[in-house]
C-alpha positions in Angstrom: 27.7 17.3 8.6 30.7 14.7 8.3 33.5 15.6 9.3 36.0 15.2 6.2 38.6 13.7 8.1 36.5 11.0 9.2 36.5 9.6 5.8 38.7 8.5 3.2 36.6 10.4 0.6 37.3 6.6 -1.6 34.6 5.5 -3.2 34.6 1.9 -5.0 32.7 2.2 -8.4 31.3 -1.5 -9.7 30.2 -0.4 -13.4 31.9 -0.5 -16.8 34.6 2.2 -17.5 32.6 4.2 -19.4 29.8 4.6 -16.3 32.3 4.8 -13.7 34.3 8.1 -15.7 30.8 9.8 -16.0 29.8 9.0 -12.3 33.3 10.5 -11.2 32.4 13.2 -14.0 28.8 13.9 -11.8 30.0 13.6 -8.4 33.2 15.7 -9.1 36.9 14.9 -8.4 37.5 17.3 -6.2 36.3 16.0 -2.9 36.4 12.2 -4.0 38.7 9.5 -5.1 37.8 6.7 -7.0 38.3 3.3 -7.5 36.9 1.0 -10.5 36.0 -2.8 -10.2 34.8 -4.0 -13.9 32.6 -6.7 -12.1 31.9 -8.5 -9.4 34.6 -10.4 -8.3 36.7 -7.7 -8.8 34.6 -5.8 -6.4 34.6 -8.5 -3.5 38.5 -9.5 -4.5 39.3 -5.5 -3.9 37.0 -5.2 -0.5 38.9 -8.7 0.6 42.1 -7.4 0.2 41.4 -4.5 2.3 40.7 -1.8 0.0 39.3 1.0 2.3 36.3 2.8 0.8 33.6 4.9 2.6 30.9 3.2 -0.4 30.4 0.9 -3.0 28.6 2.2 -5.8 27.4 -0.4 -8.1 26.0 0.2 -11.1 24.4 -3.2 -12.7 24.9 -4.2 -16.5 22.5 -6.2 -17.8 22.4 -9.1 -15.5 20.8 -7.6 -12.0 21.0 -11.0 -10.0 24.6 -11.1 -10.7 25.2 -8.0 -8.3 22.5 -8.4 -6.0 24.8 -11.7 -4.9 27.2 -9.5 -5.0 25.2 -7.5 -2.4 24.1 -10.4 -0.2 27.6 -11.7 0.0 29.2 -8.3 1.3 26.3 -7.7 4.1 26.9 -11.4 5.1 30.4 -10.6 5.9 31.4 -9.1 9.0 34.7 -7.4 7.6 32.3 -5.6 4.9 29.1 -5.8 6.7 29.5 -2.2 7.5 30.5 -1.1 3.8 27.6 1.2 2.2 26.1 -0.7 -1.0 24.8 2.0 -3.2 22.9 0.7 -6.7 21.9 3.6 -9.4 19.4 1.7 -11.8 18.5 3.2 -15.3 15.1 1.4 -14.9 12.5 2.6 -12.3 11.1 -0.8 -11.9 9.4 -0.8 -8.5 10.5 -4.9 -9.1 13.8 -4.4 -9.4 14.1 -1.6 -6.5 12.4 -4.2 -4.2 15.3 -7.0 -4.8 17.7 -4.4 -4.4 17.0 -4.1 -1.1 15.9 -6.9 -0.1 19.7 -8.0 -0.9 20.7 -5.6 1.5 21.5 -2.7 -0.4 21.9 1.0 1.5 19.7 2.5 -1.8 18.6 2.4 -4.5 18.6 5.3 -6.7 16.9 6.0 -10.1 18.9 7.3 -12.8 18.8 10.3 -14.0 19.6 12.0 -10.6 20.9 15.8 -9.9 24.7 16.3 -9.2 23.8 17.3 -5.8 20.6 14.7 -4.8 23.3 11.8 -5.7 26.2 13.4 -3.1 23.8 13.9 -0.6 22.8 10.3 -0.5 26.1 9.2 -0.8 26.8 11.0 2.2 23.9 9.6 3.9 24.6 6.2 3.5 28.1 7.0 4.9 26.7 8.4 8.1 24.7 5.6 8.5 27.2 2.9 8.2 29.7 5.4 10.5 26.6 5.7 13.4 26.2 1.9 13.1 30.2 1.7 13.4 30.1 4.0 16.5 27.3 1.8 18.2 28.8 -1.7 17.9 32.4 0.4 19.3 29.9 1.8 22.0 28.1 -2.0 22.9 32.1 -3.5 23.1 32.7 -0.5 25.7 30.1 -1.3 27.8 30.7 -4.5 27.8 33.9 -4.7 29.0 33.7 -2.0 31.1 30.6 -4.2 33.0 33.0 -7.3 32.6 35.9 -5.4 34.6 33.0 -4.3 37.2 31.8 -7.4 37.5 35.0 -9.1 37.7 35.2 -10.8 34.7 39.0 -10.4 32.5 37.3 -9.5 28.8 39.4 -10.8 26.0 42.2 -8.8 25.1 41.7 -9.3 21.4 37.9 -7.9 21.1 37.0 -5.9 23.7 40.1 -4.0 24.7 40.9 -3.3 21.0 37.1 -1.8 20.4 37.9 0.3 23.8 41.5 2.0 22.3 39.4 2.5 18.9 36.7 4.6 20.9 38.9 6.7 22.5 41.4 7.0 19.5 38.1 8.2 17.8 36.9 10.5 20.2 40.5 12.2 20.5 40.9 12.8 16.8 37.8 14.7 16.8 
């Protein structure tokens, strides 16, 4: 299980109003909070500016291409690379499921869904990104502690900075 104080519990919901209040309705209040991007841009100007979420949620209106660019642009980037890119389709097109991830989408789930089926895979996608997170810290450890065997002075910007963030992790656990 997750430990809760490893994540913000902030989810970034890309839908209309209306879909966003009943996917905070479904999901529950309780455990997360929200935040709602109306489209696209708002999405990627929110993730720019710094906004820290544990997933996006995207929820496509009535143009799909629109937010699978969306998709392809966030996994292209590092700083949001690691940001979980949930879609919930109405349609079960096996079509549409395909280009979802092929643009580099977490999942893909069909809509209707159970309450509980919906937070699991939320949560699942989360973990994911988090183990992902947790190897690339790992790889920058190694690395400079093989550097400093070796002789070699690792950059003080990169490698010393994912070193403190391992250790600050592993304390606060």
């Amino acid at each position: 299980m997750i430990h809760q104080e490893a994540l913000s519990n902030h989810l970034l919901v890309l839908a209309d109003k209306a879909e966003a209040d009943r996917l905070a309705a479904m999901l529950g209040r309780s455990i997360w909070t929200y935040s709602h991007a109306p489209s696209p841009g708002d999405a990627l100007s929110k993730l720019r500016k710094g906004l820290r979420v544990d997933a996006l949620i995207i929820i496509p209106g009535q143009k799909l291409s629109v937010f699978l660019e969306l998709c392809r642009t966030l996994k292209l980037q590092a700083r949001t690379s690691i940001v979980p890119a949930i879609f919930l389709l109405e349609s079960g097109s096996p079509a549409d499921r395909v280009q979802v991830y092929q643009a580099g989408a977490d999942d893909c789930i069909g809509l209707p869904t159970s309450r509980d089926e919906l937070g699991l895979r939320v949560l699942r996608a989360i973990r994911a990104a988090q183990a992902v997170n947790s190897l690339e810290d790992a790889t920058a450890v190694i690395t400079a502690l093989a550097n400093a065997i070796e002789g070699r002075i690792p950059t003080p910007a990169g490698t010393w900075n994912a070193w403190r963030r391992m250790l600050w992790k592993s304390a606060s656990r």
